[in-house]
C-alpha positions in Angstrom: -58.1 16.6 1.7 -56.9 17.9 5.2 -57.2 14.2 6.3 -55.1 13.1 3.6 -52.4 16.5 4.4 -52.3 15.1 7.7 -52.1 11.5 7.1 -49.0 13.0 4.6 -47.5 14.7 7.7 -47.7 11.8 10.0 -46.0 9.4 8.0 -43.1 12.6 7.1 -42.4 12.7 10.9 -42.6 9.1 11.5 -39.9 9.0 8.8 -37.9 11.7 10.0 -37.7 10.2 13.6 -36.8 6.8 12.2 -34.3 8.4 10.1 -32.6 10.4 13.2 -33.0 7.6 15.1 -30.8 5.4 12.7 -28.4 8.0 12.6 -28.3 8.3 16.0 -28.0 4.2 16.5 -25.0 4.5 14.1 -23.5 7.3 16.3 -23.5 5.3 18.8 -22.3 1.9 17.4 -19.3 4.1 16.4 -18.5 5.4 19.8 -19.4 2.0 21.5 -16.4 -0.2 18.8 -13.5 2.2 20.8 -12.2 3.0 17.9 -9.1 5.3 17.6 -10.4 8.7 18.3 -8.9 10.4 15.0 -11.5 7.8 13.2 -14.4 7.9 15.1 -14.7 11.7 15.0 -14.7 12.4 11.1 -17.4 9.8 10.8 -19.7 10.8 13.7 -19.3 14.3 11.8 -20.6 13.1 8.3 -23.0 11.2 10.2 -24.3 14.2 12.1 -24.0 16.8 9.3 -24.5 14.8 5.8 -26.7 12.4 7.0 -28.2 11.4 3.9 -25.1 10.9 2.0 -23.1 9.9 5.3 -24.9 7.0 5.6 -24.5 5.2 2.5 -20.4 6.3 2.1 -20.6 4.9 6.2 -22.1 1.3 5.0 -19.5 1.5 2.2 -16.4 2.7 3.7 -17.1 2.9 7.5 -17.6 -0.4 9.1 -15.1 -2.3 10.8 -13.8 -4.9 8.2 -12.3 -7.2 10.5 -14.7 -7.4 13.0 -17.7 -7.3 11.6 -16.8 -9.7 8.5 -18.0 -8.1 5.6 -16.1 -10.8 4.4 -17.6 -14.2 4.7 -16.1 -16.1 7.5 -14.8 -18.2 4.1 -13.2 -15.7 2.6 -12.1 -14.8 5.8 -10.3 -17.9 6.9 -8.4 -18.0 3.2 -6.4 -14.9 4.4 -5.2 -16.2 7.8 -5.0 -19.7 7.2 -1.3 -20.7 6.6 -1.5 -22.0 3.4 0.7 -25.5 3.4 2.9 -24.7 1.2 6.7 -26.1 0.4 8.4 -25.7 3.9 10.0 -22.3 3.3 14.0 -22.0 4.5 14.2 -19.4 7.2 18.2 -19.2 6.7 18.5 -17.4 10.2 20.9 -14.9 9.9 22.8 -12.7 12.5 20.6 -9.7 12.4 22.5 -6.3 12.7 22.3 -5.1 16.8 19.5 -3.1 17.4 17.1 -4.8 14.7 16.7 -8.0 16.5 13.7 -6.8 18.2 12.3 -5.6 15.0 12.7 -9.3 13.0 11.4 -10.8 16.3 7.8 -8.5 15.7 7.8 -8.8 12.0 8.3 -12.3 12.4 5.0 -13.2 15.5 2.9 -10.6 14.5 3.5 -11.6 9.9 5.4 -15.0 10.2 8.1 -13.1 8.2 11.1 -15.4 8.0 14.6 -14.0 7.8 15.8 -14.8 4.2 19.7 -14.4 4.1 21.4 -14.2 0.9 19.4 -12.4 -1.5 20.2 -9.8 -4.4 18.4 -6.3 -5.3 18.6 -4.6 -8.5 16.9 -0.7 -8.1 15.0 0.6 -10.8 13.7 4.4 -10.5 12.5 5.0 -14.0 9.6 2.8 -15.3 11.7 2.2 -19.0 14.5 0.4 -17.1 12.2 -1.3 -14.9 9.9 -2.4 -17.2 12.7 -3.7 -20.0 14.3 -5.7 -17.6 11.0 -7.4 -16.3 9.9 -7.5 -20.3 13.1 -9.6 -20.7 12.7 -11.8 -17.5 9.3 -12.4 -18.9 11.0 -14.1 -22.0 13.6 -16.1 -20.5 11.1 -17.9 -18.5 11.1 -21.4 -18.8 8.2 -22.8 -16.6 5.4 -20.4 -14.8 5.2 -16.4 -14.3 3.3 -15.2 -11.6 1.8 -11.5 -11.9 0.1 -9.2 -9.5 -0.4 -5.7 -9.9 -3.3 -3.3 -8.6 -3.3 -1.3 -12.0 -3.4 -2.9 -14.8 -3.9 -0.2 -17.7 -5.2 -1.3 -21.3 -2.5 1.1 -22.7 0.5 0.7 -24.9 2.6 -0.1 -21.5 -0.2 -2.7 -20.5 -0.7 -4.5 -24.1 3.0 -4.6 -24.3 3.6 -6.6 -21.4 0.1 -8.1 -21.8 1.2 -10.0 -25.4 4.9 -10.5 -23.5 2.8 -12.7 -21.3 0.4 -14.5 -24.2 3.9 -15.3 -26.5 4.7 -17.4 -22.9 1.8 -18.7 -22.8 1.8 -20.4 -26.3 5.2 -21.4 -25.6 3.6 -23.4 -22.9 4.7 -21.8 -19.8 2.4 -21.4 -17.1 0.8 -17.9 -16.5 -1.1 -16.9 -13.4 -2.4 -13.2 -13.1 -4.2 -11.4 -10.2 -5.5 -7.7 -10.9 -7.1 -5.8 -8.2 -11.2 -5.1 -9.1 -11.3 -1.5 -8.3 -7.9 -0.3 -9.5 -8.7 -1.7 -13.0 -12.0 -0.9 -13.2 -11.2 1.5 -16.6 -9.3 -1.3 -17.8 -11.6 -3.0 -20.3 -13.0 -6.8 -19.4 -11.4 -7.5 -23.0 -7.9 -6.9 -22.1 -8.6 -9.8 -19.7 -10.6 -12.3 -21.5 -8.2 -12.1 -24.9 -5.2 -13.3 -22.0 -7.7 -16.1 -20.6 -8.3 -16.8 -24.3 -4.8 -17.9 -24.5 -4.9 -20.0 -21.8 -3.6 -17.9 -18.9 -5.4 -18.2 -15.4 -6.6 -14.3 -14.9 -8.4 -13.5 -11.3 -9.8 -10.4 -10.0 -9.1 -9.8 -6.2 -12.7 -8.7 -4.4 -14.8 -8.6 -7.4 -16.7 -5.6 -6.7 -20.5 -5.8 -8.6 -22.5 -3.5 -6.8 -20.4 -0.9 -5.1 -22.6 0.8 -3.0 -23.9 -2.6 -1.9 -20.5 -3.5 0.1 -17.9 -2.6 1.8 -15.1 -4.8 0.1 -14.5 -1.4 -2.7 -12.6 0.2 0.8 -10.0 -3.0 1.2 -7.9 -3.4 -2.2 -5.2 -5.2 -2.8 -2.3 -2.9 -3.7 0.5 -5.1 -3.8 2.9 -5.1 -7.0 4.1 -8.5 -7.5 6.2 -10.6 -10.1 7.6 -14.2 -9.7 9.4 -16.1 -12.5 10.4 -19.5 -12.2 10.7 -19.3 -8.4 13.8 -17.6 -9.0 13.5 -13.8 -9.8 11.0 -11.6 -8.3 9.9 -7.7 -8.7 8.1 -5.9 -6.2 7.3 -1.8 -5.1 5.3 1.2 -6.8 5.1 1.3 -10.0 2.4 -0.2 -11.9 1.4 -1.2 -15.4 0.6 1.9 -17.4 1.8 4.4 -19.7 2.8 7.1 -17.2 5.9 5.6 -16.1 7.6 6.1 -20.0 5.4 9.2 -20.7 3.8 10.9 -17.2 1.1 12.6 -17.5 -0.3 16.2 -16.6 1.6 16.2 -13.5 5.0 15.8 -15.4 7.4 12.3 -14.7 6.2 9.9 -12.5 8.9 9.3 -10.1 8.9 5.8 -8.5 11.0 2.7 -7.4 11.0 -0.7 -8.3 13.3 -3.4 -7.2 14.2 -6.7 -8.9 15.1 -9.5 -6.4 17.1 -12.6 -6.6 17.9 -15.4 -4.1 15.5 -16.7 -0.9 14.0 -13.5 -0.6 11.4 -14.8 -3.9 10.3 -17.0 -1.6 8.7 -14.3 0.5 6.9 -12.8 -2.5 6.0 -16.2 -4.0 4.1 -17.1 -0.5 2.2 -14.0 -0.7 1.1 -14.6 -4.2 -0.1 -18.0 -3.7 -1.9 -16.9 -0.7 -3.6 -14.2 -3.0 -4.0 -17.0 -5.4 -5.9 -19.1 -3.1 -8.2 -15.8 -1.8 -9.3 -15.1 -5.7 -9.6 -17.9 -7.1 -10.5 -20.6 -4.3 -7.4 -22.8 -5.9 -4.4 -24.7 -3.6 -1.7 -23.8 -5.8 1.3 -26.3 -4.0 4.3 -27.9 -4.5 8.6 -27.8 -4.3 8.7 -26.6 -8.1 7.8 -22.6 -6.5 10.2 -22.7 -3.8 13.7 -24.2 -5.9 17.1 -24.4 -4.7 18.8 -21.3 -4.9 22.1 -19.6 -4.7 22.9 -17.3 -1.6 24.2 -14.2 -3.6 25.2 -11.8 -0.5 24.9 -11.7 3.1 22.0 -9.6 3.0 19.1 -10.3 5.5 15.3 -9.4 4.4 11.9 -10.0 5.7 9.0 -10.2 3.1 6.3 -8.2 5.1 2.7 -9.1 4.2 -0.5 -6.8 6.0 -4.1 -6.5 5.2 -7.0 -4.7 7.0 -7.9 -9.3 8.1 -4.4 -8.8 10.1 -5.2 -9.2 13.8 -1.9 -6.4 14.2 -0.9 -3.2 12.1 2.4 -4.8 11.2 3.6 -2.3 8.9 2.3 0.6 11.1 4.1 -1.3 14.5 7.3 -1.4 12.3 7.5 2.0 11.1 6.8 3.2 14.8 9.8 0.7 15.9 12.4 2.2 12.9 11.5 5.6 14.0 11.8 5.4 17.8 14.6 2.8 17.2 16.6 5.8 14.7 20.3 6.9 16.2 21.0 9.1 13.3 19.1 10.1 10.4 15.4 8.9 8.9 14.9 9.3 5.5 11.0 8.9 3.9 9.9 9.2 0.6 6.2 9.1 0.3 3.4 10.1 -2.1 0.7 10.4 0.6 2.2 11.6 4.0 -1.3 10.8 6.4 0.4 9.3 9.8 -1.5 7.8 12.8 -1.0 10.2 15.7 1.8 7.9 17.1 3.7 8.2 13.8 3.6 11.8 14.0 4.1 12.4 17.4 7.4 9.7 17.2 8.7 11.7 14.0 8.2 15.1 15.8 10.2 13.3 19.1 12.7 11.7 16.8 13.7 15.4 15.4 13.6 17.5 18.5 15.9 14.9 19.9 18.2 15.6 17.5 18.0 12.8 14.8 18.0 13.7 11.1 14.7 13.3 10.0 13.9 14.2 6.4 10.6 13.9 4.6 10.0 14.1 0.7 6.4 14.3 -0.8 4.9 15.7 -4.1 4.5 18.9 -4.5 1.6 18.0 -6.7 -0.6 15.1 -6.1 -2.7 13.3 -8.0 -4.9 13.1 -5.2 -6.2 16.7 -4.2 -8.0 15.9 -0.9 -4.9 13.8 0.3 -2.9 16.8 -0.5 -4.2 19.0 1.4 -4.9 16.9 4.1 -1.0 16.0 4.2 0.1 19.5 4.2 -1.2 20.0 7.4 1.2 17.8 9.2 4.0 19.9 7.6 3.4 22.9 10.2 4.7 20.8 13.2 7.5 19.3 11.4 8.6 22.0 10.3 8.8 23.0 14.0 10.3 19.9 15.1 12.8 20.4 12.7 12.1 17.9 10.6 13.4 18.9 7.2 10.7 18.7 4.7 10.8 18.9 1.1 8.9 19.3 -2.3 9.3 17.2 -5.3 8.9 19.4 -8.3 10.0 17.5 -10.9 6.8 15.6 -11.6 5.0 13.2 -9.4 6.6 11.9 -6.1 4.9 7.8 -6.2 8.3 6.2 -4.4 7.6 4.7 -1.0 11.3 4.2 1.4 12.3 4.4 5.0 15.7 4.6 5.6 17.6 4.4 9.2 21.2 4.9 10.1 22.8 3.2 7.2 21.4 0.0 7.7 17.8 -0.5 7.5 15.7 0.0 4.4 12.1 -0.6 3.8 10.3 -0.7 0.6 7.1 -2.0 -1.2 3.6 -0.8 -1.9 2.7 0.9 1.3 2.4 4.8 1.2 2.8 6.4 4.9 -1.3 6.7 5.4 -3.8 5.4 7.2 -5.4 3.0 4.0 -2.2 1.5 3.6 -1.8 0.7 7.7 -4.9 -0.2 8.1 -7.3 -0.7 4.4 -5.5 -2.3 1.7 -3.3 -5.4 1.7 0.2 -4.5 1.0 3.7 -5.6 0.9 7.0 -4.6 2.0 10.4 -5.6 2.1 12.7 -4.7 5.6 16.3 -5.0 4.2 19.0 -5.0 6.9 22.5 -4.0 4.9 24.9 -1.4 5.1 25.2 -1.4 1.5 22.3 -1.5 0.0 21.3 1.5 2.7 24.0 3.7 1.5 23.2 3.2 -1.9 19.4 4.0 -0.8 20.6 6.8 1.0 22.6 7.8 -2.6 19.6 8.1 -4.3 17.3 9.7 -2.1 20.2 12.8 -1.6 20.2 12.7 -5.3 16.2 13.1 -5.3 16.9 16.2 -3.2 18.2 18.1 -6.1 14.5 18.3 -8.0 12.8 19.2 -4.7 12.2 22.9 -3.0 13.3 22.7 0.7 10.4 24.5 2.8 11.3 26.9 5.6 9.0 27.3 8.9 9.1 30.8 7.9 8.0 30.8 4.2 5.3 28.1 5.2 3.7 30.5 7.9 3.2 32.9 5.4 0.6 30.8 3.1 -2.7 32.0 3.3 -4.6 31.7 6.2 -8.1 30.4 3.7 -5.4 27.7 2.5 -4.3 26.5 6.1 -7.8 26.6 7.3 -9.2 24.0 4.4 -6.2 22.1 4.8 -7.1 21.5 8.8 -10.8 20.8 7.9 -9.6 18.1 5.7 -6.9 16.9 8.2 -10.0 15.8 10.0 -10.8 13.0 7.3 -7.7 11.7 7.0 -8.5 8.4 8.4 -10.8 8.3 5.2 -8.7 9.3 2.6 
């Protein structure tokens, strides 16, 4: 028996010191990639102090996407291979001064063209939004591309759901792409009755086993709808029943933005590309790139990013827009988690005198994010940055605007996953008018917001500000 007691104990330390010795492997790997500092720390951390647990969210969530292709080099290639589509029209325009710089990196670090011409409709409640697209969706006459990273099985989602079948029996063309993980508590039925009807319905990064790979840390978050080449809808909200009815955080407050003209074009590449990453089809051809119209002089780039990008491009843009500012910059964002050079150039930007405003939730859906973003207020606050709470519901609305002339919108939130995780999209508009009338609506946003003073924010508990710091350091995870 005492053999067999020791026998037990030999293997226990053998398997301890393999164990530590992993961990310690891992550590090291970590610290040996050079990653950014504000990453490498929270995970050495779990590592160290939850190594049990820290391993397996690690293998999950932790290892470098890009570099180490947890991706097959096949999938891979599908994302950075310019698909050979219809020879888009680049319609170089004279960008406004100052922004030239900004088209030039958008343009070699995304290949985003310059569309001139284009019209924007804005939508900040979901029942406009969603009865325009409802009647866009019947006036098609040949194909209607759809993209969203929630789909909900709810009264919002079967309503635009059987809008899409009617089409479909009509004999127009539909092509749908839902992200795996943000519908995984939408049923498999609500997809198979549409591919019952003859539309083409493909998950992006079917996730089976999640705590087998990594792909349940890179979604696709993008929010996009082309009709006939011709009309197209892209930004926050998606498909579900809290944009007519919220939910227990009160109205969901969001923007949407119906566009017209060459800028489709941008949002019609991106969804073929998609196309071709989940479903392994060549979609091709002049019929999604027609002839249209210029309806304004307004220039746009149709900004595409994903965690296979060999640059942050929306992270390097935001950075230029905020060094670049001469007057004011205006955010509104649901998740406020910057890279250290975002904050640093916003804290900058306000003690040199620019106007710089930021507008998040006062409640999130997201508790950990929460608190993790209120401790970033303390230094802008100090900077001078004006910061305020949304109180009339849930803040979901995603804008930059810059000195009455730049404005960017899309799916990216102003956080680490969106820079650096998910696949997004995002519009860079450079108009006067379509600022100002940006610029309109955020002031008018102001009104159902509490402004917060350095003072009155001191004075929060110090338990509050402590856990709010300890969860700062996971940001990069969030």
């Amino acid at each position: 028996m005492n053999g067999g007691i020791g026998f037990s104990t030999v293997l226990g330390s053998i398997f301890i010191i393999l164990y530590a010795l992993t961990i310690l492997g891992l550590v090291l790997l970590i610290l040996l990639e050079n990653r950014n500092p504000l990453k490498t720390i929270p995970w050495v951390i779990v590592l160290i102090f939850v190594p049990g647990i820290g391993l397996i969210f690690y293998y999950v969530l932790g290892r470098d996407h890009y570099r180490l292709r947890i991706i097959s080099r096949r999938i891979h290639k599908r994302f950075v291979k310019q698909v050979p589509v219809y020879q888009l029209p680049h319609n170089i325009g004279k960008i406004p001064p100052g922004y030239l710089p900004l088209a030039q990196l958008l343009n070699k670090s995304n290949y985003s063209a310059i569309f001139c011409g284009s019209d924007i409709t804005v939508y900040t409640k979901g029942t406009d939004k969603f009865s325009a697209l409802l009647k866009d969706i019947k006036n098609a006459q040949y194909y209607i591309h759809f993209q969203y990273y929630i789909f909900n099985d709810d009264k919002t989602g079967y309503k635009v759901r059987n809008a899409l079948i009617e089409k479909a029996r009509e004999g127009v063309t539909i092509r749908v792409i839902y992200d795996d993980v943000g519908c995984w508590n939408t049923k498999k039925r609500f997809f198979e009755e549409m591919e019952k009807e003859g539309i083409e319905v493909y998950p992006f990064l079917k996730v089976v086993f999640p705590i087998l790979t990594s792909k349940v840390n890179y979604r696709n978050h993008r929010k996009i709808v082309v009709i006939d080449g011709r009309i197209g809808y892209m930004g926050g909200m998606n498909v579900a029943d809290r944009y007519f009815e919220g939910n227990k955080l009160g109205p969901w407050r969001d923007s949407h933005f119906r566009i017209t003209g060459p800028g489709v074009y941008g949002l019609q590449s991106s969804f073929l590309i998609d196309l071709y990453t989940a479903s392994n089809r060549l979609i091709k051809g002049k019929e999604f790139y027609p002839g249209t119209e210029l309806c304004s002089d307004m220039k746009m780039q149709i900004v595409m990013s994903g965690p296979t990008s060999q640059w942050y491009t929306l992270m390097q843009a935001f950075l230029f827009c905020i060094s670049n500012a001469k007057k004011y910059i205006y955010i509104q964002t649901p998740y406020f988690l910057p890279t250290e050079a975002l904050n640093q150039a916003l804290q900058m930007a306000a003690l040199g005198g620019i106007d710089v405003r930021l507008m998040i939730p006062k409640r999130s859906d997201t508790r950990s994010a929460q608190m993790a973003t209120f401790s970033y207020v303390d230094k802008m606050l100090k900077s001078g940055v004006k910061v305020y709470l949304y109180n009339k519901g849930f803040l979901h609305s995603k804008l930059l605007l810059t000195d009455d002339m730049l404005t960017c919108f899309g799916s990216a939130n102003f956080d680490f996953r969106s820079f650096e995780h998910n696949f997004e999209i995002n519009a860079f508009v450079y108009q006067k008018d379509f600022a100002v009338e940006m610029k309109r609506i955020f002031l008018q946003d102001v009104r159902d917001c509490d402004e917060i003073t350095y003072a009155s924010w001191r004075k929060r508990p110090i338990t509050g500000r402590l856990i709010e710091s300890f969860m700062r350091l996971f940001a990069p995870l969030l």
